[in-house]
C-alpha positions in Angstrom: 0.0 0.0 0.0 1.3 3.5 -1.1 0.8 7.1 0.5 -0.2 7.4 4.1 -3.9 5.9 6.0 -5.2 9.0 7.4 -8.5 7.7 9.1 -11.7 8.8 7.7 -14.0 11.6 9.0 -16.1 9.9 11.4 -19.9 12.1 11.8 -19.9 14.2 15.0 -22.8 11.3 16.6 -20.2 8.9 15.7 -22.6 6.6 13.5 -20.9 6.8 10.4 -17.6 7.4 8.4 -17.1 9.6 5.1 -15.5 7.3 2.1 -15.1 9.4 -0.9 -18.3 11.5 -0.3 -20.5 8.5 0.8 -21.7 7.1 4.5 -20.9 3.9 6.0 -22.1 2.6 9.2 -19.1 2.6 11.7 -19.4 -0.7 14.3 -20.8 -0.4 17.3 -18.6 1.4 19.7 -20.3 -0.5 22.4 -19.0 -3.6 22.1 -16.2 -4.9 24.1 -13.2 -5.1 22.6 -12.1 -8.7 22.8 -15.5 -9.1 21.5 -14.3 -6.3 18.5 -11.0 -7.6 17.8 -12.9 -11.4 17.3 -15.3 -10.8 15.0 -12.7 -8.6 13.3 -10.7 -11.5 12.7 -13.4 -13.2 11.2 -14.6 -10.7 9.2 -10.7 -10.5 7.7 -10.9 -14.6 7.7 -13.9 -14.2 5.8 -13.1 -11.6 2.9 -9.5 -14.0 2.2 -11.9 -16.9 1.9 -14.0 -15.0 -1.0 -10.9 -13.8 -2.9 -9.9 -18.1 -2.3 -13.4 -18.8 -4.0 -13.2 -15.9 -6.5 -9.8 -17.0 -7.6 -11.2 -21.1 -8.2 -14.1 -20.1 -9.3 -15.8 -22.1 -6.4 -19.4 -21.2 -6.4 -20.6 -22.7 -3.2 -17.3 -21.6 -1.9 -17.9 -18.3 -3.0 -21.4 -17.9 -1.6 -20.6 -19.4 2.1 -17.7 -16.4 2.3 -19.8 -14.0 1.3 -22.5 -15.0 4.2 -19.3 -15.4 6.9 -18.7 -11.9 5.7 -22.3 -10.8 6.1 -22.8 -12.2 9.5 -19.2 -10.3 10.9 -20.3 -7.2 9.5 -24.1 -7.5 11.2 -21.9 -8.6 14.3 -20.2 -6.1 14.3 -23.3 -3.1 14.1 -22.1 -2.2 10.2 -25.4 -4.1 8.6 -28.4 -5.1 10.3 -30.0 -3.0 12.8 -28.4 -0.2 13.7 -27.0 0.2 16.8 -28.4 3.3 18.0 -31.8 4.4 19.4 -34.4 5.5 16.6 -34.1 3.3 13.2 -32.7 5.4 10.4 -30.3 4.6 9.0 -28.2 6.2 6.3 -25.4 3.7 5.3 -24.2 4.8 1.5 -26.0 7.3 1.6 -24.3 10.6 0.2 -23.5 13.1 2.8 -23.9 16.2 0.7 -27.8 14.8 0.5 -28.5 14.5 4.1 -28.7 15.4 7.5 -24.8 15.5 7.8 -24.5 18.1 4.5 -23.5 21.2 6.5 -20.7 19.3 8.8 -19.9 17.8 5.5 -19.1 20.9 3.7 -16.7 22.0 6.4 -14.9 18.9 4.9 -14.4 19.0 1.5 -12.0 21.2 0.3 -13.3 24.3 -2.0 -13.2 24.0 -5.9 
């Protein structure tokens, strides 16, 4: 990996990170970190397991990864419900087109 890994903007409630303009749903801060750092390492097990299948063409292979990947990342508070009170929930959304717009502008640079 070139250049340097400056952590994304994370929103001021914490819910969600900024990737090139668009929300994602960050894990749930709540959970202990053990707990974190295990279904991390599944969730990295997992995603190695579909570029396994991707690269033998294994279908079944393929499709039990991507569920192993699905199930870390509802573990984790990224997919599923969310982990906060009230249920909306704006994963991939773009921030310019919600709530989040005005903090977001303080963001991107001008041009």
């Amino acid at each position: 990996m070139t250049g340097s890994a400056t952590a994304p903007p994370v929103t001021p409630d914490g819910r969600y990170i900024v990737v090139r303009g668009r929300l994602w749903r960050r894990a749930n801060p709540a959970l202990p970190e053990p707990e974190r750092q295990a279904i991390v390492a599944r969730l990295m097990d997992a995603r190695r397991a579909v570029g396994r299948a991707l690269k033998s063409g294994d279908r079944e292979a393929l499709a039990a990864a991507r569920g192993a990947v699905d199930s870390a990342k509802v573990a984790l508070g990224e997919r599923g419900p969310v982990w906060w009170q009230g249920g909306e929930d704006l994963n991939r959304h773009l921030a310019r087109n919600t709530r989040y717009a005005e903090w977001y502008a303080t963001l991107a640079p001008a041009g």
